[in-house]
C-alpha positions as CSV (number, residue, x, y, z in Angstrom):
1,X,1.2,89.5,11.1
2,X,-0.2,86.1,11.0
3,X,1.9,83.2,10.5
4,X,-0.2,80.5,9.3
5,X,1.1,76.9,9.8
6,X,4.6,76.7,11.1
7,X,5.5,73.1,10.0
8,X,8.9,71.8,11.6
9,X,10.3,68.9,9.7
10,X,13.4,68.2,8.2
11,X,13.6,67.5,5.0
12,X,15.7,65.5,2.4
13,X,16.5,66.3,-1.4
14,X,14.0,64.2,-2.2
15,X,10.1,63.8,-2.5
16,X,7.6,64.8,-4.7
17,X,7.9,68.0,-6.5
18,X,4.9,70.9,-6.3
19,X,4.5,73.0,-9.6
20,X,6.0,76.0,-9.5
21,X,3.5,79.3,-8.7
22,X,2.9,81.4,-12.0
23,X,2.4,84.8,-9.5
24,X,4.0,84.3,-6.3
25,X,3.0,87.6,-5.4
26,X,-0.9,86.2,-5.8
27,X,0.4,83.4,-3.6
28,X,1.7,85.6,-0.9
29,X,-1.5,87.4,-0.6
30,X,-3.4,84.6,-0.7
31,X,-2.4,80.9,1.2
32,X,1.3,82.5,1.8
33,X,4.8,81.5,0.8
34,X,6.2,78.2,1.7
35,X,9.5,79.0,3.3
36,X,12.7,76.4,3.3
37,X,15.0,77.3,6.7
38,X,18.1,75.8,8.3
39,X,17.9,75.5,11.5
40,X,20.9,77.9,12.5
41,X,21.2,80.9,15.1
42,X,21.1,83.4,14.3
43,X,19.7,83.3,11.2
44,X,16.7,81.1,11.3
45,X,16.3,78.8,14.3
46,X,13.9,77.8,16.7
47,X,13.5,79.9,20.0
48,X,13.3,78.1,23.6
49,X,9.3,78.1,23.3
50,X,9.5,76.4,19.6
51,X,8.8,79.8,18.0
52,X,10.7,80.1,14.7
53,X,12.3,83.3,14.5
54,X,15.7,84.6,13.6
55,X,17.4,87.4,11.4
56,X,15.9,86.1,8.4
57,X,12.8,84.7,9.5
58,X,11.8,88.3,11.3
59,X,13.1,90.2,8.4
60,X,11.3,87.4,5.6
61,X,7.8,88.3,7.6
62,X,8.2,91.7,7.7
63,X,8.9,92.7,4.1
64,X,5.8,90.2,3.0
65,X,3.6,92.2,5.4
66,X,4.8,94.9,4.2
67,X,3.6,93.8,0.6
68,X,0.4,92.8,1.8
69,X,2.1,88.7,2.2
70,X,2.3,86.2,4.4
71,X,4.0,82.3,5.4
72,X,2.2,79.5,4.7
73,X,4.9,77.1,6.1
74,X,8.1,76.9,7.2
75,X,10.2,73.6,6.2
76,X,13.4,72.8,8.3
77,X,16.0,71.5,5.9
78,X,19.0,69.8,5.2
79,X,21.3,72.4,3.8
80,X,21.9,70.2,0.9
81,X,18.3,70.4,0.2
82,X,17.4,73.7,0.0
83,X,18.6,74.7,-3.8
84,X,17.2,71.5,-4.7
85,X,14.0,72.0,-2.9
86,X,13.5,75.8,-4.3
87,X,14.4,74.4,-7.9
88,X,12.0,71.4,-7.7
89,X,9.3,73.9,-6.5
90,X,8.8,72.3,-3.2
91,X,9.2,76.1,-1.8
92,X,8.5,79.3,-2.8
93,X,11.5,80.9,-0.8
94,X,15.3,79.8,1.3
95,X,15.3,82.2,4.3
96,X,18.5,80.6,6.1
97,X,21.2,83.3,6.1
98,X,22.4,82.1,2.5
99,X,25.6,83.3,1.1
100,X,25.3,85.4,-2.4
101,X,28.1,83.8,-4.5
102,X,28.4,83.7,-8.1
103,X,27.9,79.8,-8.5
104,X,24.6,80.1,-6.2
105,X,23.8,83.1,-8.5
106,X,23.6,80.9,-11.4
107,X,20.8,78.9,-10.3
108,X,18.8,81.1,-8.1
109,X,17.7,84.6,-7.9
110,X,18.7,86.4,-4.8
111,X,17.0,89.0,-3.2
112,X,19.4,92.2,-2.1
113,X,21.5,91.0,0.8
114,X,20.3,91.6,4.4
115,X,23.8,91.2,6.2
116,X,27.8,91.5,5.8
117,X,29.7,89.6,8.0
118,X,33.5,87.8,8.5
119,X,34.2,84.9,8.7
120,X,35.9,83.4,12.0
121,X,37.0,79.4,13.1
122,X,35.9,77.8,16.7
123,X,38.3,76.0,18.6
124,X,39.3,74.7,22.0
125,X,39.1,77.4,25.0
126,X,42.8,76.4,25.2
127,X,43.8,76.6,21.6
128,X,46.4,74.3,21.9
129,X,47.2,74.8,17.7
130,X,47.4,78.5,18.0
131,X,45.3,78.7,15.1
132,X,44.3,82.1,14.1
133,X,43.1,82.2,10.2
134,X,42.7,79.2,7.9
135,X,46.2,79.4,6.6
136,X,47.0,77.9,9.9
137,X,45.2,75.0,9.2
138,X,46.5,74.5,6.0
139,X,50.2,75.1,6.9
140,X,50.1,72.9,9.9
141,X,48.0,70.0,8.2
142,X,45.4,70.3,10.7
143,X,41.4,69.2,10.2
144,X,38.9,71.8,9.6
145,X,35.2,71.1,10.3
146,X,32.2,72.8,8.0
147,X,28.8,73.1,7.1
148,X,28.2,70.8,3.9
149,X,28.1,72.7,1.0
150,X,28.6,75.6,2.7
151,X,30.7,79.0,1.4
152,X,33.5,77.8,4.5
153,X,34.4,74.3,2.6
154,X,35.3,76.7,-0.5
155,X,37.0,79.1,2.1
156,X,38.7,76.2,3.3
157,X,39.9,75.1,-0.7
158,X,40.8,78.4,-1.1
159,X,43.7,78.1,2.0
160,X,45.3,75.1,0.6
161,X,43.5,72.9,3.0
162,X,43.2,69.2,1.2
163,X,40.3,67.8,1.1
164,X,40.8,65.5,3.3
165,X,41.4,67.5,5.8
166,X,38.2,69.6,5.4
167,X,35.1,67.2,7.4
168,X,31.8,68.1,5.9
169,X,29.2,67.6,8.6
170,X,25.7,68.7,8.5
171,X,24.9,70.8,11.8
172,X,26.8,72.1,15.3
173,X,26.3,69.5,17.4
174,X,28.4,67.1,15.0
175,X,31.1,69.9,14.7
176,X,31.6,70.4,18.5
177,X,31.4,66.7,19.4
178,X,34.1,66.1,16.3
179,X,36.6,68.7,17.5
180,X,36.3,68.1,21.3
181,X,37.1,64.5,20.2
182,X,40.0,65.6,18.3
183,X,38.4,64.2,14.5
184,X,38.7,68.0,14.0
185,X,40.9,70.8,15.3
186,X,38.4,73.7,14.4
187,X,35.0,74.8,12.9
188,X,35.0,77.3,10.6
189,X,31.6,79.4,9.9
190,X,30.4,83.3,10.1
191,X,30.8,85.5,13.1
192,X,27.2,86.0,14.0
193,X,26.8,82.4,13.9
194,X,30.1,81.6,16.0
195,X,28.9,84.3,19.1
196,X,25.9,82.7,19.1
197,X,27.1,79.0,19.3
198,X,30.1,79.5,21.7
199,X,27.5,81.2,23.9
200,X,25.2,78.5,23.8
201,X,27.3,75.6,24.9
202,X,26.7,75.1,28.6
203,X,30.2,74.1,29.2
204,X,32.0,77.1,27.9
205,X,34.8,75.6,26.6
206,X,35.0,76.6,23.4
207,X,36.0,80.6,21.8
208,X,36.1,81.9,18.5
209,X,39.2,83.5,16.9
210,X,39.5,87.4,16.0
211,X,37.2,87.4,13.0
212,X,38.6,88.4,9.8
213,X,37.2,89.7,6.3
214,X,40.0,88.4,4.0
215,X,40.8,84.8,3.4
216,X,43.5,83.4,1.2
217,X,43.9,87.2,0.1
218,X,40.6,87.6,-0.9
219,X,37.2,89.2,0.5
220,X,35.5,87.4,2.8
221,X,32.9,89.5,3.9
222,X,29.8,87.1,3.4
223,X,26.9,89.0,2.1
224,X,23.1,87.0,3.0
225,X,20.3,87.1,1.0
226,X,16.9,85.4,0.4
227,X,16.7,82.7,-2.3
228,X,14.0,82.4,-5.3
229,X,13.7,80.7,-8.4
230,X,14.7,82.8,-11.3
231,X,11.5,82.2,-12.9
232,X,10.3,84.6,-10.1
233,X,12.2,87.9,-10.6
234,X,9.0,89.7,-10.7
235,X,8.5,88.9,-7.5
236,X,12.2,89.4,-6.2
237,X,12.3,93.2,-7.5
238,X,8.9,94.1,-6.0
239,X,10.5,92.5,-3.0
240,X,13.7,93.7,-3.4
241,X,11.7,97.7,-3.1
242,X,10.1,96.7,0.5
243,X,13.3,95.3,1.9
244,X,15.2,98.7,1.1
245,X,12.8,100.6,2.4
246,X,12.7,98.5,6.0
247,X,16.4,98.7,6.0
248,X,16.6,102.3,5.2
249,X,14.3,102.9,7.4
250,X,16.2,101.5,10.8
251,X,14.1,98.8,11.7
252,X,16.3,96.2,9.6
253,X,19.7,97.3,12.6
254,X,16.9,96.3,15.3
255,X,16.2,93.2,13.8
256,X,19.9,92.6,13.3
257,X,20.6,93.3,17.5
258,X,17.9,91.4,18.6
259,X,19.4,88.4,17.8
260,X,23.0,89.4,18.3
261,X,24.2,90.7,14.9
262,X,25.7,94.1,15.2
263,X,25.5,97.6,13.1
264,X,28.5,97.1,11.4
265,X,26.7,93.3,10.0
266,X,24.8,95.6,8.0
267,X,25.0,94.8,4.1
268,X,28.4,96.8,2.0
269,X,27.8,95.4,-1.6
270,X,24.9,94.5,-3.4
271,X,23.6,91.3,-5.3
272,X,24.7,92.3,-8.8
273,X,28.5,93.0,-7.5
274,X,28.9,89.5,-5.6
275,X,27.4,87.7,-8.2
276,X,30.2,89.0,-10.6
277,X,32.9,88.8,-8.5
């Protein structure tokens, strides 16, 4: 399908606000959705040529063609930014591996979840805290790095970690330069996204911990989804019918592999059940 302009810029929480589209499914026929992204493997991130793809991206692209849509642009943004962004109408849709929780759930409409994954924590090749789940962290009174905003600062709450041990920061590079100079002992994020960051740093000295599903003796089998306003949930259930299709039909586990999710990633629960948990 054709993606019309790709526009790479970050963006802050503020600006000027667009009006919000009365029939986005008019607007995804016609000029094409403007997508909000964080730039994160392997969700949505942009390849070694500048091409944006990802789990998210591919997937986003797919069910729109597949409903006779398209992209308009694609916005790289601050993960601060994009609720905000979406709410003020600056974009039409948040394709950046979003967790469904039940506070997000209150402000947005998700779309059914495209992935399930555990959680996991980075740290030194050497380990030299033995740490193995966040409870280590908290026990010990070590420093946890994390995503701002993100599900792992709640995780990280959750485990009795004070706050002041939990550093916010707003992308990878910042966590591995903290913890390889000690302002943090780990970084805490998904599995997918851990493989693909431990892989990626040319000196290899980082690993990721046995990932686990359970965290302070709850669930922690993040569950993905794409983002609307609520004012849009016309458009998110005619979505919502393409997207089970594609991932009933087996194309959604290729799209998964190809960037280095796995089979068992696959969506367990659905939107309604995470949003009341």
């Amino acid at each position: 399908m054709k993606l019309h302009r790709i526009m790479i810029s970050a963006v802050a929480a503020c600006g000027l606000a667009l009006p919000a589209t009365a029939d986005l499914l008019e607007t995804a026929k016609g000029d094409g959705l403007k997508v909000a992204f964080f730039n994160f493997q392997p969700f949505s991130y942009n390849a070694d040529g500048g091409e944006l793809t990802g789990t998210d991206v591919d997937t986003l692209k797919a069910v729109l063609e597949d409903m006779g849509g398209s992209i308009d642009t694609a916005q790289a943004t601050e993960w601060g930014a994009l609720i905000p962004g979406l709410k003020a109408g600056r974009f039409d849709v948040v394709a950046a591996g979003m967790f469904v929780t039940p506070e997000r759930c209150a402000v947005v409409s998700f779309s059914e979840p495209i992935f399930g994954i555990p959680q996991t924590l980075v740290v030194p090749a050497d380990n030299p805290n033995g740490i193995a789940t966040y409870d280590d962290i908290a026990e010990k009174g070590l420093k946890v790095a994390a995503l701002s905003g993100s599900a792992q600062v709640g995780y990280a709450r959750d485990s009795g970690i004070a706050d002041a041990n939990i550093m916010q920061i707003p992308d990878n590079p910042t966590a591995i330069a903290a913890v390889r100079a000690g302002r943090a002992d780990a970084y805490a994020l998904d599995a997918p996204g851990a493989r693909a960051l431990v892989a990626g740093v040319p000196e290899q000295d980082f690993i990721i911990v046995e990932p686990f599903g359970d965290i302070a003796g709850k669930p922690a089998m993040a569950h993905g989804a794409f983002a609307f306003r609520p004012e849009d949930q016309a458009f998110v259930d005619a979505f919502n019918v393409a997207l089970k299709e594609r991932i009933e039909s087996g194309a959604h586990v290729a799209t998964l592999e190809a960037h280095g999710m796995e089979a068992t990633e696959m969506p367990k629960l659905t939107t309604a059940e995470l949003c009341s948990e």
